[in-house]
N, C-alpha and C positions, 0 to 999 in steps of 0.2 A: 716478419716478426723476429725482432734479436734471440738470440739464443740466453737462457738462462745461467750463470755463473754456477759452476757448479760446484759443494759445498765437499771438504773430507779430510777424514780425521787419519792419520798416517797414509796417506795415497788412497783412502780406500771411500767411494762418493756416499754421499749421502743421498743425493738427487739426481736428476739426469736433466741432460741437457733441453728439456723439452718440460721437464716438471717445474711449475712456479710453487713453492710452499712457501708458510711464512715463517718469520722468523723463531716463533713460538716451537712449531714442527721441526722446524734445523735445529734446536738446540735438543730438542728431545732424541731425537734421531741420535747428535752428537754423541750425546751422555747411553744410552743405549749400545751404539758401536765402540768405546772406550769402555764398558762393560764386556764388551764380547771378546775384544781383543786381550783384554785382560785375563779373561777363562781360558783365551788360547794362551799364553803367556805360564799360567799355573798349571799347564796339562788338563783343565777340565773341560775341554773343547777340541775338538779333532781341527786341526791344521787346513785341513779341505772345506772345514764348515763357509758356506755362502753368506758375503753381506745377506743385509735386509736387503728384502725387496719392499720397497715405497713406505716403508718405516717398519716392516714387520721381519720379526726373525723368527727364525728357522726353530722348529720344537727342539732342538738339540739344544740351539745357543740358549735358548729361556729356560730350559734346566739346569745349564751353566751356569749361568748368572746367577741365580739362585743358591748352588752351591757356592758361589764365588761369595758372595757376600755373607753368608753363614762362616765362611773362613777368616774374611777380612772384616769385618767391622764388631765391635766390641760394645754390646747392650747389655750392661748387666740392670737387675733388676736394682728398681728404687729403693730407696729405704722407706722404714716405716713411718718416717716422718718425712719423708718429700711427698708419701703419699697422702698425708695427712694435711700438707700445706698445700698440694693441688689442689683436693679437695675442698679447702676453707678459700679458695679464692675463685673459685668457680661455683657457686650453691646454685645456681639454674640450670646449670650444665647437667646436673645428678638430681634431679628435681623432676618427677611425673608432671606431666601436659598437664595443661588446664581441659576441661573437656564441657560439652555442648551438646545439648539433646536438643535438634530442630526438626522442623519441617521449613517449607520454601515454594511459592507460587515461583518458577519461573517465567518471564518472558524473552524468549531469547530475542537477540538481536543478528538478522543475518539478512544476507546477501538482498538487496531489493525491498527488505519491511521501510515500511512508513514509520521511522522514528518518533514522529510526534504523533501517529494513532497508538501508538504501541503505549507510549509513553501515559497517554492516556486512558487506555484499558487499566495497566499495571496501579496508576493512585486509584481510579476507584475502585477495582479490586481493593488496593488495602484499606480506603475507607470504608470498604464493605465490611472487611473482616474484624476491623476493629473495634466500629462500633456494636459490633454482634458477638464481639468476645467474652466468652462464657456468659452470655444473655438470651442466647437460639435455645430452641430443645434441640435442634440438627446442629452437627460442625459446619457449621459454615465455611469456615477455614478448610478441611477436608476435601466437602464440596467445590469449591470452588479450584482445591489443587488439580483434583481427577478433570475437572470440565476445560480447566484452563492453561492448568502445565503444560509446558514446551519440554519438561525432565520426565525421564522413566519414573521417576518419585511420584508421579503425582498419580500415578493407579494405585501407591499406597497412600494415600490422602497428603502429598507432597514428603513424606518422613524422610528424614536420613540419618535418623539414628544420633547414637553417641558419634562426635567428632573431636578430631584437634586440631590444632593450628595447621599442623603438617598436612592433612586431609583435604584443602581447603586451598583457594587461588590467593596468593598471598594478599591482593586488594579486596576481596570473600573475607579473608582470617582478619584484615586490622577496624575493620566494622563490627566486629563479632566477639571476636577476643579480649582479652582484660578491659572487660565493663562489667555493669552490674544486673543490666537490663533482663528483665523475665516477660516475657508473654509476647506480642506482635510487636513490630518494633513499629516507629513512628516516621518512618522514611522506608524511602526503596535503597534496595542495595544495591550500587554498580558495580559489575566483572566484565572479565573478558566473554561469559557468556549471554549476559543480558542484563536484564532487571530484576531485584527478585524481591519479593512479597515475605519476610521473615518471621518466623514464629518460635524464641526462644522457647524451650518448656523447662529443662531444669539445664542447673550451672554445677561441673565438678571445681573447686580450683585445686590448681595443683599444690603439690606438696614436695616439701624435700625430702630427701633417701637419707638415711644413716649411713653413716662414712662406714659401719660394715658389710650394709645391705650390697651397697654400690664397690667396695674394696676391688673386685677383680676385673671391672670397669675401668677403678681410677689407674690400677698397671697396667692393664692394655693402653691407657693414653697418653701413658710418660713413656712407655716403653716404645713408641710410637714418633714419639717424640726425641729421642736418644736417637733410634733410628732413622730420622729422618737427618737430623742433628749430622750422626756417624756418614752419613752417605752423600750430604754434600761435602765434606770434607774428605772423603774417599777420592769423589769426583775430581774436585783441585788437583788432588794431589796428581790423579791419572793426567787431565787433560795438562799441568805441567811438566808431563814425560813427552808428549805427543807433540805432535807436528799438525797443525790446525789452520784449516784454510775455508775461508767464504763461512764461517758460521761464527757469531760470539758467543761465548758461554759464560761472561761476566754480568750481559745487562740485565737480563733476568733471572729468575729461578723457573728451573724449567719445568713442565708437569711432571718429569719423569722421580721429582723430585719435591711436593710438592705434599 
């Protein structure tokens, strides 16, 4: 096996000759050790402090950095009207979930079942449940969670309560989600856990926040954003003092930064 090229930011490695990372890791690493060297640089770092080891640094050098950046980079707070213009172009963003009161017949799908028995269980189940929806004196539905669930839901007659998108396997949530449907639905639902047998019962939709409910949300995300802003352009300016070998820190934005 060749030896791996190995990556560093003023003499000092990123990787070792024996470590493959990819390119995404070298640049976080980069931007990382041009932070560190830098706290060495302003005193807020002992001289002696240790690279990383395999991208992690040392509890000294990550409270450096920390202060390093509290010194060097410039957030001041938004005004009252940028925060007024974030807010008006983002109205989901500051906006409560929609929400979902279900239950659900799972059938999971795993290792060995018979796809097409399964498949078959699950519709007559829900032609069961449907045409006996709100027409049994027993729940049907209920019944038939507790007897037939593959989910821990279904010792409580399949429930899961209030839900949100976020709660939910995002191919679960785009089945579910902004419709208008109340009661069993009329199809099976496919996830990454199986089938499942759905029973809307009630729909919240969401709502937007007043721009002063949500006020110290919308600073946290510009401010966040300044920051993010300030610290790639910190970055440049470091990595064009440095001496840079085996890593680029142009092609992408790296997560250290992100």
């Amino acid at each position: 096996m060749n030896p791996v090229q190995t990556a560093r930011i003023n003499g000092v490695s990123l990787n070792t000759a024996n470590e493959a990372v990819t390119p995404e890791i070298l640049r976080q690493r980069a931007c990382s050790e041009l932070l560190r060297q830098a706290a060495m640089a302003r005193n807020l770092l002992a001289a002696d402090d240790a690279p990383a080891v395999e991208g992690v640094l040392s509890e000294a050098a990550t409270m450096a950095i920390e202060q390093l950046l509290e010194q060097a980079l410039d957030i001041p707070d938004p005004s009252e009207d940028e925060c007024r213009r974030h807010y008006a172009a983002r109205p989901a963003r500051y906006a409560t979930a929609e929400r979902v009161n279900l239950r659900h017949i799972l059938f999971a799908v795993t290792p060995g079942v018979d796809v097409v028995a399964l498949r078959n269980r699950a519709e007559t189940t829900l032609l069961d449940v449907r045409c006996h929806d709100g027409k049994a004196p027993e729940d049907r539905f209920a019944a038939a969670a507790r007897t037939l669930s593959n989910c821990p839901s279904g010792a409580e007659g399949g429930s899961l309560g209030w839900l949100s998108s976020n709660d939910c396997a995002p191919e679960f949530a785009r089945e579910i989600f902004a419709k208008a449907e109340v009661g069993v639905l009329p199809r099976l639902i496919h996830s990454r856990f199986g089938l499942h047998v759905v029973e809307v019962l009630e729909r919240q939709a969401g709502t937007v926040q007043s721009f002063d409910s949500v006020r110290g949300a919308v600073v946290m995300a510009m401010r966040q954003q300044t920051f993010v802003a300030a610290l790639r352009q910190y970055l440049q300016q470091l990595a064009g003092q440095a001496e840079i070998v085996g890593v680029d820190l142009d092609s992408a934005e790296t997560p250290l930064v992100q």
